[in-house]
N, C-alpha and C positions, 0 to 999 in steps of 0.2 A: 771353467773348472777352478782357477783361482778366487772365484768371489764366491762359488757355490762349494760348499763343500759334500753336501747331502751330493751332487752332481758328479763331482770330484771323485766319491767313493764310486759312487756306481759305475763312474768311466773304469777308474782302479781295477775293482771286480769283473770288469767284464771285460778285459782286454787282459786277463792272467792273474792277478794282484791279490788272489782269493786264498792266502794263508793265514792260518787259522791262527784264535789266539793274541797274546802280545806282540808280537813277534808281526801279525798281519795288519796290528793295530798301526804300530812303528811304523812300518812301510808304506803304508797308508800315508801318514802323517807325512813323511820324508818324501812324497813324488807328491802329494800339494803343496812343500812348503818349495822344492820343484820349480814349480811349474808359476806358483808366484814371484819368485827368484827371476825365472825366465819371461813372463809376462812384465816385470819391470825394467829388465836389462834390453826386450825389446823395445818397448817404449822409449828410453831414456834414447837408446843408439839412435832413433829415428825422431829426434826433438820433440817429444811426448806429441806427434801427430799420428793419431790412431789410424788414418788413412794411410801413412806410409808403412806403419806398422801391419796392417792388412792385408799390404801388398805385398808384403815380404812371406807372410804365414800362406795366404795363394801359393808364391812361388813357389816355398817350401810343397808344398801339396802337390803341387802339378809334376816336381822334381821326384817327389814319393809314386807317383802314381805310375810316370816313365819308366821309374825302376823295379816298380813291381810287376811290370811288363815284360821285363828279361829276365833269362835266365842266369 
């Protein structure tokens, strides 16, 4: 999503992000500048080694998926 942006939108839009106008443009703009923000601050935290940072974005996943298991 960070290197894609054509990608970026379409995740944006299809997971809520769909207002219309300036206003959808902005927001748009503000969760990939985001999520680039966060793809570097990953990296950096884990000595720009892509593998450890993969292993953390797993985790995260595995921790999303637990919780959307419960009530």
């Amino acid at each position: 999503m960070a290197d894609d942006k054509d990608a970026g939108v379409l995740i944006i839009e299809q997971n809520g992000g769909q207002t219309a106008g300036e206003a959808g443009h902005d927001l748009t703009q503000l969760v990939i500048h985001l999520a680039k923000l966060g793809a570097r601050a990953l990296l950096s935290a884990n000595g720009y080694d892509v593998e450890k940072a993969l292993k953390v974005i797993d985790g995260w996943a595995e921790q999303a998926v637990a919780q959307a298991g419960t009530p």
